[in-house]
C-alpha angles and dihedrals in degrees: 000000000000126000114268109267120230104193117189120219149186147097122299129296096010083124094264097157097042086051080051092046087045098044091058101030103237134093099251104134121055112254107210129164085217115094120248105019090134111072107154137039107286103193132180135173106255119187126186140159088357102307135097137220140169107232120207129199115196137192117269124282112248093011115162097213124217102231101039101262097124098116088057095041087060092046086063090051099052092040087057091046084054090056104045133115096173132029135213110192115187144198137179099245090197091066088035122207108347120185090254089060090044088052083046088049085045097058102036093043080075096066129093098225129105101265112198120199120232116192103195134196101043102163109153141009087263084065098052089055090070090063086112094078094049089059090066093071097079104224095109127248112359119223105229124215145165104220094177088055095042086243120148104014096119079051102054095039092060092055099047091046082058089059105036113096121231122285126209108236084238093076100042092071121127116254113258106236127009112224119202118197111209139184156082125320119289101006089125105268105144085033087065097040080050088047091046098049083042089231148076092281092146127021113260120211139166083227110093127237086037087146129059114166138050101256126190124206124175135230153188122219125167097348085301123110125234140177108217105198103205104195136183123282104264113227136179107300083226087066096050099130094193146347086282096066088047093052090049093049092046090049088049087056093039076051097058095043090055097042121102087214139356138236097211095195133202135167115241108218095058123072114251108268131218083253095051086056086044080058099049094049090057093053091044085053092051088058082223114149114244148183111219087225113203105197125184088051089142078068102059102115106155077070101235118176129239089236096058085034097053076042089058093041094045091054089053118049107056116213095022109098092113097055105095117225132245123198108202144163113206090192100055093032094243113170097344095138094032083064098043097048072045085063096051090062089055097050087043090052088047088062104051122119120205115213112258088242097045098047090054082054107058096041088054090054093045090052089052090051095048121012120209107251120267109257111190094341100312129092118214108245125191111220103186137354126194127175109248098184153001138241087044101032104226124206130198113194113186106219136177093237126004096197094064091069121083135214081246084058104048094058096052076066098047090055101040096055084047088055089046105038131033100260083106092136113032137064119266126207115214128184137205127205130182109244121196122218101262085045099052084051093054087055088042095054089045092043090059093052084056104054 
């Protein structure tokens, strides 16, 4: 049983995303004055009061869209008014009821479904005089707010709880891992999220910087939940053509810092670009696990083998030699659940938590086996090393003097805890902190009670 859907809809520009933005309490849609920046579902989990529900923001009804997706934009919008169980209709109460709200009201006047009605843009005194047009809608009193200054949503969220059915607490679980897929344009990102929900969830073009925003959509694979976070092609900021594509750009980083793991995506049948490696850099700094994913691979007529490929892969992207590779086609559905259950191991690595006493161990055995190099007549020592934290796993190594070991150094660590322990596929954060004399025999002293 699936949560109750909430699906916002009107025509363009009546302030439908910022109302979104507003509802849930986070910037996930795009607010832009210009009409017709939302083209797909943008969906989020919103709970109030008790009680769940999945809320939907849509394109606008009636949008001529700029690039000619008009016709895609309107299949989201009639696949969400499939889906809903509650409807908030609304209307820019400034400009007051325009003919394209009167056709809206029209076609969804024809659901059986509770429609709320949601006058937006009251500002001022001056705005909720002009309450009388909206009655003419038919639709009974309309709830007024103000979404750009955060004024009316208690108001409409009473009223929408009144109308959501009951949930069992089953189905208001979180989902248990956030996957964010990441790339350049038109390597096939909303094609795989489509492929994976095994229907039309985002709108899918051959013209490039289709999608905006980061849009999550959830799934169900193997009787395990995801959230699968599709987000705009990143591009040369250079390139950037308006504060749309910048948006767009922003939510795709906030993307990767909030996923669990991360579906870095290519095209293989194009060579790897400076701004693929850019891209990388940015995933490796956010210590996130992630599958290099290569889609198209159905197309890979010159008949290079994983193995040169993985070789090629491996020579390009620094930094990179512990993410494991996936070769897909998003199109012919190749290897789509082998890299999501993928996924789950890295999730799962990420998770895991080394023993105090076994940790000092190991790295005792791996100094011994490589000292950090002298500097000015010292050599840099690690006295004592615990695990603070978990995805990533975060270690703190107490050390006589940070500065003596180098970045060279500290990925002879990394690699070496991955070689102990079994972090093998996934990005490790290790710490270092200056410990006085006192405060190594202290550590000492606790590291032998332990053993």
């Amino acid at each position: 049983m699936k949560l109750p859907t909430v699906v916002i809809v009107g025509r363009p520009n009546v302030g439908k995303s910022t109302l979104f933005n507003m509802l849930v309490r986070q910037r996930i849609a795009i607010e832009e004055p210009t009409a017709g920046v939302t083209r797909d579902r943008i969906s989020t989990i919103l709970t109030y009061e008790g009680k769940t529900c999945e809320m939907l923001d849509t394109g606008g009804i009636g949008i001529e869209d700029s690039m000619g997706l008009s016709e895609e934009v309107e299949s989201q919008i009639r696949v969400a008014l499939e889906q809903a169980d509650v409807l908030l209709f609304v209307v820019d109460i400034k400009i007051g009821i325009t003919p394209l709200d009167e056709l809206v009201a029209q076609r969804i006047r024809q659901l059986a479904l509770p429609i709320l009605l949601v006058a937006n843009k009251c500002d001022s005194r001056s705005d909720e005089m002009k309450i009388g047009d909206v009655f003419r809608l038919g639709f009974g009193d309309p709830i007024l707010c103000s979404a750009r200054q955060r004024y009316g949503r208690y108001e409409i969220l009473d009223v929408l709880m009144e109308h959501l059915p009951e949930t069992p607490d089953a189905d208001m679980e979180e989902p248990e891992i956030k996957l964010a897929i990441v790339g350049k344009r038109n390597v096939g990102k909303s094609s795989l999220i489509n492929a994976l929900a095994k229907e039309d969830r985002v709108i899918v073009s051959e013209i490039a910087g289709t999608t905006r925003d980061a849009i999550d959509v959830r799934i169900e694979i193997d009787g395990k939940q995801i959230t699968a976070i599709d987000t705009a092609g990143i591009r040369k900021k250079g390139k950037m053509e308006d504060s749309i594509e910048f948006f767009s750009f922003e939510r795709a980083r906030r993307s990767i810092r909030r996923a669990d793991v991360v579906l870095l995506m290519f095209d293989c049948t194009q060579e790897i670009s400076r701004l693929d490696r850019q891209l990388a850099e940015e995933i490796v700094d956010t210590k996130t696990p992630c599958i290099i994913t290569l889609n198209k691979w159905d197309l890979n007529d010159a008949g290079v083998s994983v193995r040169k490929f993985s070789e090629y892969m491996k020579k390009t992207l620094k930094g990179f030699d512990y993410a494991p590779m996936s070769f897909i086609s998003a199109k012919t559905r190749l290897n789509l659940v082998q890299t999501i259950r993928l996924a789950f191991e890295l999730h799962e690595q990420a998770g895991v938590r080394v023993g105090t006493g076994e940790l000092n161990r190991a790295v005792e055995a791996i100094t011994i086996q490589r000292s950090p190099q002298h500097k000015g007549g010292k050599q840099g020592r690690i006295y004592y090393s615990t695990q603070v934290s978990v995805r990533p796993p975060t270690f703190l190594m107490f050390v006589n003097r940070p500065s003596l070991f180098d970045a060279n150094y500290m990925r002879y660590i990394e690699r070496s805890l991955r070689d102990q322990f079994p972090f093998s596929e996934i990005p490790l954060n290790v710490i270092l902190k200056s410990a006085h004399k006192e405060h190594k025999q202290r550590q000492q002293e606790h590291l032998a009670d332990i053993e």
